[in-house]
N, CA, C and O of each residue as an XYZ file, in Angstrom:
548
protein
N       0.849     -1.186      0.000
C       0.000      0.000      0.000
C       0.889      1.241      0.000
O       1.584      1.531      0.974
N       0.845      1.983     -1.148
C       1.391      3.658     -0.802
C       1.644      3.883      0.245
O       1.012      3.212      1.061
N       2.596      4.836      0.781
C       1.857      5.636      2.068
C       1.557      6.817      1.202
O       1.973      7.021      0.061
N       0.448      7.862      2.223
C       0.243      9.022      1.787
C       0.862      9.849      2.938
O       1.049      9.461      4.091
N       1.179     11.201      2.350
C       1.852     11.876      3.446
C       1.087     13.438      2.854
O       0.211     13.403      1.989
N       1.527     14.616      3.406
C       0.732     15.948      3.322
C       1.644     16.495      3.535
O       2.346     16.084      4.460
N       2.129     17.885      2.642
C       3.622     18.659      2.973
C       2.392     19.869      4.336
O       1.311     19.953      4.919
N       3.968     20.621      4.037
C       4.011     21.510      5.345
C       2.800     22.350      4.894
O       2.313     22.103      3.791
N       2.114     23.629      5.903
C       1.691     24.597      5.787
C       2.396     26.140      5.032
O       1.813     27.060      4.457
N       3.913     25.924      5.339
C       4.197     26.905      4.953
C       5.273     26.667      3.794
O       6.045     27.591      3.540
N       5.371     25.280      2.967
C       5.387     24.908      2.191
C       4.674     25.364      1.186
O       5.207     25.930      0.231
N       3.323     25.163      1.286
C       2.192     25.580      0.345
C       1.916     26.946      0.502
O       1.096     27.400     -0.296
N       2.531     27.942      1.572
C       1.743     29.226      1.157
C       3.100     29.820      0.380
O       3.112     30.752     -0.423
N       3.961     29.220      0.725
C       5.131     30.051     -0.467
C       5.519     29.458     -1.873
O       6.263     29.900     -2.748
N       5.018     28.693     -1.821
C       4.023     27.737     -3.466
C       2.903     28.399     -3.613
O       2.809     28.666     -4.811
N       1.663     28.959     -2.817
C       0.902     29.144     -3.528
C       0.045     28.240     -3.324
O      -0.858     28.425     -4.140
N      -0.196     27.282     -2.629
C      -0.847     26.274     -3.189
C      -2.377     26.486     -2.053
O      -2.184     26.711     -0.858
N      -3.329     26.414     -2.424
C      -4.643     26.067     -1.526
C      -5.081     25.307     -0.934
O      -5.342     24.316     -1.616
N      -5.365     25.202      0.194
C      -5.857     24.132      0.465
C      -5.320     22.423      1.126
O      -4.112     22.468      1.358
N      -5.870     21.151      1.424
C      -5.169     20.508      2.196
C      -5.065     19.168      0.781
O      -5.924     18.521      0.183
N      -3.707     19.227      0.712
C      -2.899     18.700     -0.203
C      -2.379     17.235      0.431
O      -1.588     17.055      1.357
N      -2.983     16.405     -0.261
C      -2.447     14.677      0.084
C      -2.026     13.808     -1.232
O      -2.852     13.287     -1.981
N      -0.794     13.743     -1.373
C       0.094     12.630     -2.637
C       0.610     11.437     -2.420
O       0.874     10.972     -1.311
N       0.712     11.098     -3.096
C       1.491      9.187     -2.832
C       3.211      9.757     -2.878
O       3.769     10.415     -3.756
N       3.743      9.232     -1.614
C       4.967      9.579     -1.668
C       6.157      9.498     -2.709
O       7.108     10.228     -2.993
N       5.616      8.134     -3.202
C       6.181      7.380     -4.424
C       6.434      8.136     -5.821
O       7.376      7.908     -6.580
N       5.118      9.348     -6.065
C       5.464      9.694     -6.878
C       6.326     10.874     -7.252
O       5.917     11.805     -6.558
N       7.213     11.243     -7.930
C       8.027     12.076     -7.929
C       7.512     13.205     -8.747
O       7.831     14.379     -8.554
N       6.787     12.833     -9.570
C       6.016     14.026    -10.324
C       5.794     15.143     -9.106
O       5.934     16.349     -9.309
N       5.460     14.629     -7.928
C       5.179     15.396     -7.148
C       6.209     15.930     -5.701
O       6.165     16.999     -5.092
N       6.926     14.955     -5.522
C       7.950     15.026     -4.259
C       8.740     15.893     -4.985
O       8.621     16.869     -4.245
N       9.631     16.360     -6.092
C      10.458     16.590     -6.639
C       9.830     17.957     -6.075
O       9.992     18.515     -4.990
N       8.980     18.331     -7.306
C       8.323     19.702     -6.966
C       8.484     20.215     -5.621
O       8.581     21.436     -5.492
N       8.533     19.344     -4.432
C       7.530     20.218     -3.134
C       9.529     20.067     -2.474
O       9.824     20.762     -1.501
N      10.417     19.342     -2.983
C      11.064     20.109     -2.342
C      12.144     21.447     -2.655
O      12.529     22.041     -1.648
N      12.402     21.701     -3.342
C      12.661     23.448     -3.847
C      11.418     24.165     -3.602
O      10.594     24.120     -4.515
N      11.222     24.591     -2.916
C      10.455     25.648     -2.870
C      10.609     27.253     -3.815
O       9.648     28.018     -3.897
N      11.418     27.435     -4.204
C      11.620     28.036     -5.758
C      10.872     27.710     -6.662
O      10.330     28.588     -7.333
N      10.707     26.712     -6.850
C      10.199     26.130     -7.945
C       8.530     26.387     -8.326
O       7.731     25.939     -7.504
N       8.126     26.901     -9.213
C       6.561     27.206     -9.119
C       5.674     25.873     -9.334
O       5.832     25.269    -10.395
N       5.032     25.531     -8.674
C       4.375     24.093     -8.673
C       3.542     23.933     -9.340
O       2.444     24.444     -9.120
N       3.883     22.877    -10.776
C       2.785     22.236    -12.145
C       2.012     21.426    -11.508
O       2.513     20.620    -10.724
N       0.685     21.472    -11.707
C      -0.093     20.221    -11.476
C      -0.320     19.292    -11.868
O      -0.923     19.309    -12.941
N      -0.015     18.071    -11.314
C       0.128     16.803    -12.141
C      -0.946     16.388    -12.876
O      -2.117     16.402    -12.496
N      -0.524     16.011    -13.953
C      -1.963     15.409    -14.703
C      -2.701     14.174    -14.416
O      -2.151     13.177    -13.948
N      -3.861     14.240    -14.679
C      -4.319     13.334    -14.113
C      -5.025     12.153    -15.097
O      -5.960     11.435    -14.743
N      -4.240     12.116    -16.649
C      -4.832     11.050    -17.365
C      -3.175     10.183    -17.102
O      -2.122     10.187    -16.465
N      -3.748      9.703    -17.853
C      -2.700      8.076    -17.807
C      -1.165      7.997    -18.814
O      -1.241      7.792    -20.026
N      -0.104      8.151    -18.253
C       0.604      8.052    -19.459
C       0.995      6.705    -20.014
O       0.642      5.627    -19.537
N       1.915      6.913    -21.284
C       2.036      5.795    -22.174
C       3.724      5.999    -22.311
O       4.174      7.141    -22.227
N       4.604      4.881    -22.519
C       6.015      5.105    -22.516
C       6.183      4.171    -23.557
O       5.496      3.185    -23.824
N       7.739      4.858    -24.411
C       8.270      4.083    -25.387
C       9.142      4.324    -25.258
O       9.441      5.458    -24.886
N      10.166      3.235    -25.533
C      11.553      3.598    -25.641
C      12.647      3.195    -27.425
O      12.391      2.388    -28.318
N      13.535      3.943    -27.313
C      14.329      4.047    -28.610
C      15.903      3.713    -27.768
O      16.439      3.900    -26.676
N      16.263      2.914    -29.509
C      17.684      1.913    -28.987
C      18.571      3.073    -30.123
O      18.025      3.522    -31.131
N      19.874      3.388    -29.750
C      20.319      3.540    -31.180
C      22.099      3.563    -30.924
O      22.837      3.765    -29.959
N      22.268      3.249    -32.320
C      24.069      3.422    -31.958
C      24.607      4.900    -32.933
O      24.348      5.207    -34.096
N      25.367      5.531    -31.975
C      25.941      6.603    -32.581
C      27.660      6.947    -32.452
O      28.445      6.053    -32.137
N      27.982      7.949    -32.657
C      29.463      8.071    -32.532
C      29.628      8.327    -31.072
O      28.617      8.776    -30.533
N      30.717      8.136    -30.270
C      31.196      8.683    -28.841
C      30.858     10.277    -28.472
O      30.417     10.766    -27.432
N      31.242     10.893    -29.748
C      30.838     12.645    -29.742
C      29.779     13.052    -29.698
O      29.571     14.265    -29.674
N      28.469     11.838    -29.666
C      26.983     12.229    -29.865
C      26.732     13.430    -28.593
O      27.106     13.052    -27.482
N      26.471     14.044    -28.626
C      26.279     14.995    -27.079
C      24.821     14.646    -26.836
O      24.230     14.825    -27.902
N      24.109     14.288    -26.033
C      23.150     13.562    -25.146
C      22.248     15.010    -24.624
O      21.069     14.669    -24.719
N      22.281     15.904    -24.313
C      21.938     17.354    -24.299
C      21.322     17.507    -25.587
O      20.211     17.010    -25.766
N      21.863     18.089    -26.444
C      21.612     17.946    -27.437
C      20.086     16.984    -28.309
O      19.139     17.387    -28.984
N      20.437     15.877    -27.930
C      19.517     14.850    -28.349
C      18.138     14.860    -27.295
O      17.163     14.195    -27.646
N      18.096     15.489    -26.237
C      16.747     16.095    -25.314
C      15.914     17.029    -25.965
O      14.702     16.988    -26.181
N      16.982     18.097    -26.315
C      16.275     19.442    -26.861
C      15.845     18.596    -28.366
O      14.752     18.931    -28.820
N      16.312     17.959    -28.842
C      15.754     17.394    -30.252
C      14.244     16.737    -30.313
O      13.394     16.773    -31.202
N      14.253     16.152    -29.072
C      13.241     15.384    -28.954
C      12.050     16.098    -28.391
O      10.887     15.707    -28.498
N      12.481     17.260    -27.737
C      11.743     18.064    -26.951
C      10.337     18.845    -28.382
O       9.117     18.990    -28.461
N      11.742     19.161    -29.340
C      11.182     20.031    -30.851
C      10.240     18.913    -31.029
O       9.155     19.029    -30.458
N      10.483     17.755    -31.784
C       9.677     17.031    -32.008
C       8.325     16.659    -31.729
O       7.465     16.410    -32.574
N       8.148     16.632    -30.044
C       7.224     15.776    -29.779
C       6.754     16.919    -28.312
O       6.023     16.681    -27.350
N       7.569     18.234    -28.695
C       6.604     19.088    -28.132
C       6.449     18.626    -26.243
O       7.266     17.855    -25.738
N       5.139     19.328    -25.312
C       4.802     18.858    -24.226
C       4.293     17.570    -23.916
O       3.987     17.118    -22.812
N       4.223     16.813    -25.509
C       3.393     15.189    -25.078
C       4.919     14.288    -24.185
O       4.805     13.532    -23.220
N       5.788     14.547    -24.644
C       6.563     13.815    -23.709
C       7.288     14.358    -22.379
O       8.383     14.905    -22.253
N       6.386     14.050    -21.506
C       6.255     14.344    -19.907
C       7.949     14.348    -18.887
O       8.525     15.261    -18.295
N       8.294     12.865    -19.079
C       9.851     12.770    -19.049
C      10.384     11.676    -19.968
O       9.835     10.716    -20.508
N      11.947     12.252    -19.966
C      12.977     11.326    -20.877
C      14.070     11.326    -19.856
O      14.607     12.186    -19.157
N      14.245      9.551    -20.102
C      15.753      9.412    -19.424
C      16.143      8.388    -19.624
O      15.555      7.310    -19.710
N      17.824      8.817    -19.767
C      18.399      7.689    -20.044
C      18.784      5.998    -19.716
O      19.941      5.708    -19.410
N      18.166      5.384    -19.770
C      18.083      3.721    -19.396
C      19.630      2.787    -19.645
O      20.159      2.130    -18.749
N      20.092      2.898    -20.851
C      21.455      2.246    -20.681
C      22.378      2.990    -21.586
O      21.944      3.874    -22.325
N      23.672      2.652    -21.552
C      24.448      2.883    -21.990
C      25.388      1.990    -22.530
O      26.050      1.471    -21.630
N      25.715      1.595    -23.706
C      26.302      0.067    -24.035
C      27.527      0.476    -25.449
O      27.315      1.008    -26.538
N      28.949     -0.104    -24.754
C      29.716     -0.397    -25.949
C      30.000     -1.532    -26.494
O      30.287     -2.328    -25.600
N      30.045     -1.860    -27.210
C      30.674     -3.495    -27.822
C      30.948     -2.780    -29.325
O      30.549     -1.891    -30.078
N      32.074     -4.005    -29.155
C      33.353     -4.333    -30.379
C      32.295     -4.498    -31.701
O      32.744     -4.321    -32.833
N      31.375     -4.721    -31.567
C      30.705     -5.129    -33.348
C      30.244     -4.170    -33.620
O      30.083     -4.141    -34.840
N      29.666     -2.659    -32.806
C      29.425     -1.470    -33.235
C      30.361     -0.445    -33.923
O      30.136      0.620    -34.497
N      31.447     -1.119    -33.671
C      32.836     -0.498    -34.742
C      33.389      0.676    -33.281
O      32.846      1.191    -32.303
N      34.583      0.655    -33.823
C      35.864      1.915    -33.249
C      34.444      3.002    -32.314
O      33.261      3.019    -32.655
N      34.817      3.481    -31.597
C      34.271      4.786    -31.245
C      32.817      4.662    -31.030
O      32.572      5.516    -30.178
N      31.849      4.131    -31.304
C      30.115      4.162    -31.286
C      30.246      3.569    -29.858
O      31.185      3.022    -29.279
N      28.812      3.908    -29.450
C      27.940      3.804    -28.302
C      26.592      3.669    -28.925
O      26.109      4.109    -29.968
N      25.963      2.637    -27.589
C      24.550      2.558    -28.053
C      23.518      3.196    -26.652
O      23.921      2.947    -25.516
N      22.719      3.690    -26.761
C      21.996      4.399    -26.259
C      20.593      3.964    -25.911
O      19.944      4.399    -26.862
N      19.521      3.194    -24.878
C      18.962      3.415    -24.870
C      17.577      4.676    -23.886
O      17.606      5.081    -22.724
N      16.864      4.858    -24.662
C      16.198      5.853    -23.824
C      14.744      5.548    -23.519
O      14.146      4.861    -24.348
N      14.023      6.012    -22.325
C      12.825      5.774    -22.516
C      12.084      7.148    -22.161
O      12.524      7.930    -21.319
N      10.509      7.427    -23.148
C      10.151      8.254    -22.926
C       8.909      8.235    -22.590
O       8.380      7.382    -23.302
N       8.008      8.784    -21.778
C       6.992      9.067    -20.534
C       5.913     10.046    -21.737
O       5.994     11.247    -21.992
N       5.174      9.262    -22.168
C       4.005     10.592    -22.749
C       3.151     10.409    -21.902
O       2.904      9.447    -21.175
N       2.598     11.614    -22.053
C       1.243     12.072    -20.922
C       0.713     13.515    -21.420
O       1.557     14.355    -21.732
N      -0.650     13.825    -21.505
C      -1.157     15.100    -21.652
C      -1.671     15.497    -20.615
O      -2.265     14.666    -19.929
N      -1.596     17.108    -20.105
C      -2.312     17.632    -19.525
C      -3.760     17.781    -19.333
O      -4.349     17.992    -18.272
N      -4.388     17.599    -20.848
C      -6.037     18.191    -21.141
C      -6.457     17.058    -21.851
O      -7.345     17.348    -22.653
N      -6.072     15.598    -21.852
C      -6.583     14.506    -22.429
C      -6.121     13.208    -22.528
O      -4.924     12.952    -22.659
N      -7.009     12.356    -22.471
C      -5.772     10.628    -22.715
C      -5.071     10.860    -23.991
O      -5.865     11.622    -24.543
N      -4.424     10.749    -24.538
C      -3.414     10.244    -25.414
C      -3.870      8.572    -26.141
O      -3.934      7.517    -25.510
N      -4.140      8.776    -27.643
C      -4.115      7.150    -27.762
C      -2.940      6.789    -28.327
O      -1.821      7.276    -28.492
N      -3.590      5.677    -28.602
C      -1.944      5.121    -28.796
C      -1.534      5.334    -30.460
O      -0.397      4.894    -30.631
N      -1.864      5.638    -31.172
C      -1.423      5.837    -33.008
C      -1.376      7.354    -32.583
O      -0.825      7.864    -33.559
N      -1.705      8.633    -31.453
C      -1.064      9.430    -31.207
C       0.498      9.507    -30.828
O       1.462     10.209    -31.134
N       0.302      8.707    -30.223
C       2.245      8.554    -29.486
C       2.757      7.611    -30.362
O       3.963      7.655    -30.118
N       2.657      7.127    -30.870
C       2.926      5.918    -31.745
C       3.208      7.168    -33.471
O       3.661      6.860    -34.574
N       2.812      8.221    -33.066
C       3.193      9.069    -34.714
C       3.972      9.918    -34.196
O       4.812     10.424    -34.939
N       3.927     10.275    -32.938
C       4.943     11.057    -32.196
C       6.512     10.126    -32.586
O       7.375     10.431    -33.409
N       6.470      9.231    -31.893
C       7.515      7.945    -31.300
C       7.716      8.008    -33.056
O       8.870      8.426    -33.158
N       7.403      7.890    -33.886
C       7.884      7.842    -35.171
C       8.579      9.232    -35.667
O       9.544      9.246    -36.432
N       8.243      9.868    -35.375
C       8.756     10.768    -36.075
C      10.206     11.298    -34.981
O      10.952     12.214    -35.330
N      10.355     10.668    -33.899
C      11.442     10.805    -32.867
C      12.225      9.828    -34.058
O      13.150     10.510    -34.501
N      12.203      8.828    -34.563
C      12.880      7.685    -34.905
C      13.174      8.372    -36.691
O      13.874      7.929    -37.602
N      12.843      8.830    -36.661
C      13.203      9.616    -38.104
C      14.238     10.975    -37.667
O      15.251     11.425    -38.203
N      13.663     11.278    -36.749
C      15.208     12.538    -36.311
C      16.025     11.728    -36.112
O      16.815     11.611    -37.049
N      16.233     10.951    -35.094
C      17.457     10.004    -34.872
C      17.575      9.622    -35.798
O      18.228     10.631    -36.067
N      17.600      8.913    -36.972
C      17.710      8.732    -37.890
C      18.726      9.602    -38.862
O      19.864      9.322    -39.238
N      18.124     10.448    -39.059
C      17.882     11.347    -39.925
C      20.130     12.224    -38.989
O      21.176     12.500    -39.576
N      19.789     12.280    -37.674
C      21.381     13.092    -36.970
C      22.091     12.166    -36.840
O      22.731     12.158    -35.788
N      22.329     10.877    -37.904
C      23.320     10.044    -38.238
C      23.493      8.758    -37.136
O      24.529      8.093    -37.124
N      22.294      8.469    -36.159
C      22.417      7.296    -35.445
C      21.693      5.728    -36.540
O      21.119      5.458    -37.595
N      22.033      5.377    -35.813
C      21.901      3.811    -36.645
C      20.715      3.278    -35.629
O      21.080      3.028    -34.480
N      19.692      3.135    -35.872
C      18.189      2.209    -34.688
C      19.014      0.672    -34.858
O      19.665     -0.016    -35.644
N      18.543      0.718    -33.725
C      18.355     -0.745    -33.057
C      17.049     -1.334    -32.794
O      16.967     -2.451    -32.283
């Protein structure tokens, strides 16, 4: 069973926030937020997300930064979070390559998401990669 827990009082008035606030500790969508208090607090959405992940081999120089903001252009606010899952070298990818995998978190704010939505998203991620000289797996 979760636990549920409730932040501070004066947590929420320097957030902003109204009212008596109860989250599943577990989730980070939300713990993250509540501890910087800097931070202006998004409200989590409340439809369901969908995750896919992409394999690919590229050169050692690939910059990984880079390949966020790419994906970011692409596929816009539908993808909620991205992060990196493995990191893999071997001898049959040739001199210098790395393989990369990533997984990415769709979710909308104002609706479910189906799946030939993220599924044309997730394609057209696989055509940029593509397309900035990685090789799919």
């Amino acid at each position: 069973m979760p636990s549920l827990g409730t932040s501070s009082s004066q947590t929420f008035a320097l957030r902003k926030i109204d009212g008596l606030f109860v989250s599943r500790k577990e989730d980070p969508r939300v713990t993250l937020q509540l501890e910087n208090i800097d931070q202006v607090y998004v409200p989590v959405s409340k439809y369901p997300s969908m995750t896919r992940d992409i394999s690919f081999i590229v050169d050692e120089t690939f910059v990984l930064n880079d390949y966020y903001v790419q994906v970011r252009e692409v596929a816009g606010d539908l993808v909620e979070e991205m992060s990196l899952l493995d990191t893999f070298r071997c001898e049959k990818f040739g001199p210098g390559k790395v393989s990369y995998t990533f997984r990415m978190v769709y979710r909308s704010h104002e609706r479910t998401l189906t799946r030939e939505e993220v599924d044309d998203v997730q394609m057209a991620i696989r055509a940029m990669t593509e397309e900035s000289g990685a090789a799919l797996r």
